[in-house]
C-alpha positions as CSV (number, residue, x, y, z in Angstrom):
1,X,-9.5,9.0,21.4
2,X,-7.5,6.2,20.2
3,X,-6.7,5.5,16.5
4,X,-6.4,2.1,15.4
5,X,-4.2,1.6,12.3
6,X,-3.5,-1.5,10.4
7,X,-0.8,-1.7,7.6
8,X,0.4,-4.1,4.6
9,X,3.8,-4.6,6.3
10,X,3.7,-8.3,7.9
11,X,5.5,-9.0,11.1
12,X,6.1,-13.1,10.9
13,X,8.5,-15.7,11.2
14,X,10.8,-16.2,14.1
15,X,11.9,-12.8,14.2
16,X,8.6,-11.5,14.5
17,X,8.8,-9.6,18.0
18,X,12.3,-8.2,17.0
19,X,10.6,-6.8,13.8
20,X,7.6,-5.3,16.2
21,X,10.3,-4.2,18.0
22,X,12.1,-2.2,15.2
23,X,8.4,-0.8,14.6
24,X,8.0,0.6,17.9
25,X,11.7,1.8,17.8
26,X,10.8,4.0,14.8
27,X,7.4,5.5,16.2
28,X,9.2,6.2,19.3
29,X,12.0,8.6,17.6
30,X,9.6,9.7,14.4
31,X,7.0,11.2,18.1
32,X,9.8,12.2,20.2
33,X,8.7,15.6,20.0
34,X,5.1,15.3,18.8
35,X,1.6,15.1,21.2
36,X,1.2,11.5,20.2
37,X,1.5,8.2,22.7
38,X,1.4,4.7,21.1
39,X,-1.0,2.5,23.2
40,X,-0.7,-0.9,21.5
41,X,1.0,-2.8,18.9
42,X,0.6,-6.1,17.5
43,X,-0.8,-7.7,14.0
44,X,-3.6,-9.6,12.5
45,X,-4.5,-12.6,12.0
46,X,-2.7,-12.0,7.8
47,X,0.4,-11.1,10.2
48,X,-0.2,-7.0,9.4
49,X,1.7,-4.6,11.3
50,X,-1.4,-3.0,14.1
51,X,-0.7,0.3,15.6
52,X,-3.1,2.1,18.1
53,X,-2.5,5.8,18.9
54,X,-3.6,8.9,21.0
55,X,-3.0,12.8,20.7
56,X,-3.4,15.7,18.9
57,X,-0.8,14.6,16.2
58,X,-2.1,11.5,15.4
59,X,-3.0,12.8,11.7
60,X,0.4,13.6,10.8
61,X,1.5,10.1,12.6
62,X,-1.0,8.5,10.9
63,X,0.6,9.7,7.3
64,X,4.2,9.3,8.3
65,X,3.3,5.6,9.0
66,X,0.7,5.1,5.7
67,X,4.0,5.7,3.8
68,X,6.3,3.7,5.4
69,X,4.1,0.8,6.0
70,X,1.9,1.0,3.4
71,X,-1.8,1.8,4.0
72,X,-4.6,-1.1,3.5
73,X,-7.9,-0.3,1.9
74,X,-11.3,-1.1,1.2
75,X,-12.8,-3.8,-1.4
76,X,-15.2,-0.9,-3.0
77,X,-12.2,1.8,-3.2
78,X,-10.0,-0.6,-5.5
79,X,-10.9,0.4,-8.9
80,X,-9.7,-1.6,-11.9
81,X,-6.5,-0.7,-14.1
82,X,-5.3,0.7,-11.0
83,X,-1.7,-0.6,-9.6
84,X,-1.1,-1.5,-6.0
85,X,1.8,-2.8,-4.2
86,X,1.4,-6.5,-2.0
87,X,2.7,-9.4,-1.1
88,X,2.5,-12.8,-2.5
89,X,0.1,-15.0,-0.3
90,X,-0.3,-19.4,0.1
91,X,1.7,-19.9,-2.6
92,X,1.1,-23.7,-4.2
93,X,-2.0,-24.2,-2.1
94,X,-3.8,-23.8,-5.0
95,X,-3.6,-24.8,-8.9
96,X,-5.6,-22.0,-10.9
97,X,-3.9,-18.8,-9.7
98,X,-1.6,-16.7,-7.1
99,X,-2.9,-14.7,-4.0
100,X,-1.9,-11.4,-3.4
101,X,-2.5,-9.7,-0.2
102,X,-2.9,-5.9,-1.0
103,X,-4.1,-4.7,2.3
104,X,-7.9,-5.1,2.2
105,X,-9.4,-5.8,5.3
106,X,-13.4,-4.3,5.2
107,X,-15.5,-5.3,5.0
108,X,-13.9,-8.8,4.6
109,X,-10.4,-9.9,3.8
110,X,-9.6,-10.3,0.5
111,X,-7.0,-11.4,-1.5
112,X,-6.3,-10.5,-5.3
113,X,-6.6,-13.4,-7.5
114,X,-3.7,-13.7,-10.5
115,X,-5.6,-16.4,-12.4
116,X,-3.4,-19.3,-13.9
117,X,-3.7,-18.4,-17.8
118,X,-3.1,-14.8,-17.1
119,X,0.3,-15.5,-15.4
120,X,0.7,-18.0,-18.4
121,X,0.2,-15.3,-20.9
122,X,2.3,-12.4,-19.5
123,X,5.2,-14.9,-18.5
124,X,5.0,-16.9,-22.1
125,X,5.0,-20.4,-19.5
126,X,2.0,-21.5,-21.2
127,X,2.7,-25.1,-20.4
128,X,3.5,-25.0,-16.5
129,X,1.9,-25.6,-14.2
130,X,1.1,-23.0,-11.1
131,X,3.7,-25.0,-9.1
132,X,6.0,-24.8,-11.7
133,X,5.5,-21.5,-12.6
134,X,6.1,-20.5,-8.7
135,X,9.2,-22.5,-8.2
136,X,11.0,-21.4,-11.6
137,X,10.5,-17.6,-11.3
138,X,10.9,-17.8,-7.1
139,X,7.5,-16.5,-6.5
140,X,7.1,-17.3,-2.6
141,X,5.1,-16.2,-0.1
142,X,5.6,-12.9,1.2
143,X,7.3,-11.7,-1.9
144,X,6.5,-8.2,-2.1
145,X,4.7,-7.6,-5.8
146,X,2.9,-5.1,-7.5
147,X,0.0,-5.6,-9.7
148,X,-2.1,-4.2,-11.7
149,X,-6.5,-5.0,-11.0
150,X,-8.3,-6.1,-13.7
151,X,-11.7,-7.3,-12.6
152,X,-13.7,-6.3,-8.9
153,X,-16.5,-8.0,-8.1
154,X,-18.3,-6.5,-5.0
155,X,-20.9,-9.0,-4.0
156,X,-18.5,-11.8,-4.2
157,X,-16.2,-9.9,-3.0
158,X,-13.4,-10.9,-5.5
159,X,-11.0,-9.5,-7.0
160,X,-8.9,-10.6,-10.1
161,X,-5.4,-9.5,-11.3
162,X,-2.5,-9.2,-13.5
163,X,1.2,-8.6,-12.5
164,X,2.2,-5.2,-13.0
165,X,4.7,-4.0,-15.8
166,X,7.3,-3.0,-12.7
167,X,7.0,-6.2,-11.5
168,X,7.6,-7.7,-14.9
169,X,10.8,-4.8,-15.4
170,X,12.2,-6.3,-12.2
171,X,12.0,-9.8,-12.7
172,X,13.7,-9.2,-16.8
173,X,16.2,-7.5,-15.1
174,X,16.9,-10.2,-12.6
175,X,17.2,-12.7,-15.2
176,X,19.3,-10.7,-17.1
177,X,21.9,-9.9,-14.8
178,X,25.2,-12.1,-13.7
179,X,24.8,-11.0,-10.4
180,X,23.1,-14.1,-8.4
181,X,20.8,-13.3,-5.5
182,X,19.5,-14.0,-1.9
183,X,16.1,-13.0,-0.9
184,X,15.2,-12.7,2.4
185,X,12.0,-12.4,4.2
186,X,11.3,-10.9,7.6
187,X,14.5,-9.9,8.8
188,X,15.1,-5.8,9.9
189,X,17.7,-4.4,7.8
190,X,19.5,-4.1,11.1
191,X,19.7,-7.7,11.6
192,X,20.4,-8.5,8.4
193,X,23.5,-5.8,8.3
194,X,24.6,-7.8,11.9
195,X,24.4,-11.7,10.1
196,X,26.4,-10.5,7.5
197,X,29.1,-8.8,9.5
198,X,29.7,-11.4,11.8
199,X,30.0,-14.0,9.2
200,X,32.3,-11.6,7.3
201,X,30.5,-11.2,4.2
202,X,29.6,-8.0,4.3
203,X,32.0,-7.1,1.2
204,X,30.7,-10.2,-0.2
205,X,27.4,-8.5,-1.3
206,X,27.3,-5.6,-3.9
207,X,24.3,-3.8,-3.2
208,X,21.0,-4.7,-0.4
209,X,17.6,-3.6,-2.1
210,X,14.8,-3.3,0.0
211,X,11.8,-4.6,-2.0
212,X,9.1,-4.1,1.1
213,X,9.0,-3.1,4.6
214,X,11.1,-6.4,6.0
215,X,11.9,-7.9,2.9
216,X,15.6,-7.3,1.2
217,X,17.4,-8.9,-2.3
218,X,21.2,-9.4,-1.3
219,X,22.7,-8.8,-4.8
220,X,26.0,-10.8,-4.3
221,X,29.4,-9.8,-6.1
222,X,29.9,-11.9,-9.6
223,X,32.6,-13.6,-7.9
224,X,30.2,-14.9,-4.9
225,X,27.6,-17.3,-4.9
226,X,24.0,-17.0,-3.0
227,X,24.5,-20.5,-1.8
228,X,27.1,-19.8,0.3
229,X,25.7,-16.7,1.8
230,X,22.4,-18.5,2.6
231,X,25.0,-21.1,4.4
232,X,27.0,-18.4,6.5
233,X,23.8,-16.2,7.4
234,X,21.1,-18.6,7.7
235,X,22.0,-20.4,10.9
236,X,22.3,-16.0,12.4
237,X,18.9,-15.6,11.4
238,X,17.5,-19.1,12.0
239,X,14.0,-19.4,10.9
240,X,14.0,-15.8,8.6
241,X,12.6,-17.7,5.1
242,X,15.4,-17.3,2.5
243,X,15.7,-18.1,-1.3
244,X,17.7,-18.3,-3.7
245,X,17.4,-16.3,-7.0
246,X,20.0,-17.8,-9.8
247,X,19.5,-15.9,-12.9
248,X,21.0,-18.6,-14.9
249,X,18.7,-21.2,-13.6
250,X,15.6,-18.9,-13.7
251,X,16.2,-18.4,-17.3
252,X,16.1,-22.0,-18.1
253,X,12.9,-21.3,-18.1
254,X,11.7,-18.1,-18.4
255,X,12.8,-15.6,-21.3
256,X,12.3,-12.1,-21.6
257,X,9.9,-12.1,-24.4
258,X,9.5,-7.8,-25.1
């Protein structure tokens, strides 16, 4: 019988089928030697990974991919205080909070609400505006984030949130460091690697962090700017959404206050 399973890592932007691609690639070699066949991949209408399988090893499959992937859930297993790992969703489409997509999908889709004055109070930006907040700190859609639930509402169903202290760690420690940054969204690591070889700046960057499935940080050398890697890699991955972390210009704005 065929198992369909659906994922929080997003396939989207012009590099979507090469991403699907790098999916199947990876089932392919994980099953080489396992009774499982994949019948069908594809995503959602929230751009989630879809995988359908068949055999007798499609538990173990099924666990192997959970992890990698990340596994959504239901709106009446969340349970508040609990952390969970997403991506930020239609940011600056509204003005009273940030969406989170953290993989729920029965029985409805549902987002995780950061309400305004929350993000206000943890970020000491009590006088920004969402907009504001969003373009300071680089808080774009699908930027992976973790958060922490603080409210669930079943009938609604809604759910409200907080960012999580990780989250909170990271973003300090970006601020804090001289090392500028390029984040980039939907891009294989594979691809990635390939842009910045052929534009010979591979030895520009100092370290690539994967913060989700498809989504890296290019931690640049002190003596390199993210500008001008966005300018050399950007027209090699034409269409992949890029953006520009500049600790010195976040922290105009935002100050570590713990």
């Amino acid at each position: 019988m065929v198992k369909r399973l659906v994922f929080k890592a997003r396939a989207y932007g012009s590099f979507r089928g090469r991403i699907l691609h790098s999916v199947e690639s990876y089932i392919s070699e994980m099953t080489r030697e396992l009774d499982v066949s994949l019948s069908r991949l594809k995503t959602d209408k929230r751009d989630r990974i879809i995988v359908e399988i068949d055999g007798d090893d499609e538990e173990f499959v099924t666990n192997v991919l959970a992890k990698e992937y990340g596994a959504v859930t239901a709106t009446d297993a969340i349970s508040v205080e609990s952390t969970y790992s997403g991506y930020f969703v239609d940011t600056g489409k509204v003005g009273y909070g940030l969406y989170v997509d953290i993989g729920i999908t029965t029985p409805l889709y549902v987002d995780a609400l950061i309400p305004l004055f929350r993000l206000r109070e943890q970020l000491s930006l009590e006088k920004l505006s969402l907009r504001a907040i969003a373009k300071a700190l680089v808080f774009v859609d699908n930027l992976p984030v973790k958060i922490n639930i603080t409210n669930v509402d079943i009938r609604g169903p809604k759910i409200e949130a907080e960012l999580a202290e990780s989250f909170l760690n990271q973003l300090n420690r970006w601020v804090k460091d001289d090392h500028e940054r390029l984040l980039v969204l939907g891009s294989t690591r594979k691809m990635l690697d390939g842009a910045l070889k052929k534009s010979n700046h591979l030895e520009d960057i100092y370290r690539v962090e994967k913060l989700g499935s498809f989504e890296y940080s290019l931690r640049c050398k002190r003596s390199t700017r993210a500008s001008g890697i966005l300018a050399a890699i950007g027209p090699k991955l034409r269409g992949v959404p890029m953006h520009l972390f500049i600790p010195s210009e976040v922290g105009e704005q935002y100050h570590d206050k713990t």
